[in-house]
N, C-alpha and C positions, 0 to 999 in steps of 0.2 A: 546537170543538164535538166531542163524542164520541156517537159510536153504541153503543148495547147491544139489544136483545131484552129480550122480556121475562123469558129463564131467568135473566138478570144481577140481577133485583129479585123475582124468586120463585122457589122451584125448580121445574125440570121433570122430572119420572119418567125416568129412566135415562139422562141426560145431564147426569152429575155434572160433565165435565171441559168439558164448554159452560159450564154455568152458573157455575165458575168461573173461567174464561176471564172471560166476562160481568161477573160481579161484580169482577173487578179492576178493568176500566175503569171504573164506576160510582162506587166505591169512590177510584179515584185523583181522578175529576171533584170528586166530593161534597168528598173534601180539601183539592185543592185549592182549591175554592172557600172554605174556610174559612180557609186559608191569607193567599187573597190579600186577601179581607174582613178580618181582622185588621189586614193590614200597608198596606193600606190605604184609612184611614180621613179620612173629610171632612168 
């Protein structure tokens, strides 16, 4: 399980390098989930 905020799924006014921080974790989750959905399958 990953934690984010919510600057990680929307931006927030002058915490450019939060919200990127944020959206990598999100971004790697989301992935991975598609990832492992793919490979597998039942």
């Amino acid at each position: 399980m990953n934690t984010a905020s919510v600057g990680g799924i929307r931006g927030v006014g002058s915490q450019s390098g939060h919200a990127a921080a944020r959206h990598g974790v999100v971004g790697l989750t989301r992935n991975s989930a598609i990832e492992y959905g793919q490979s597998h399958k039942y």
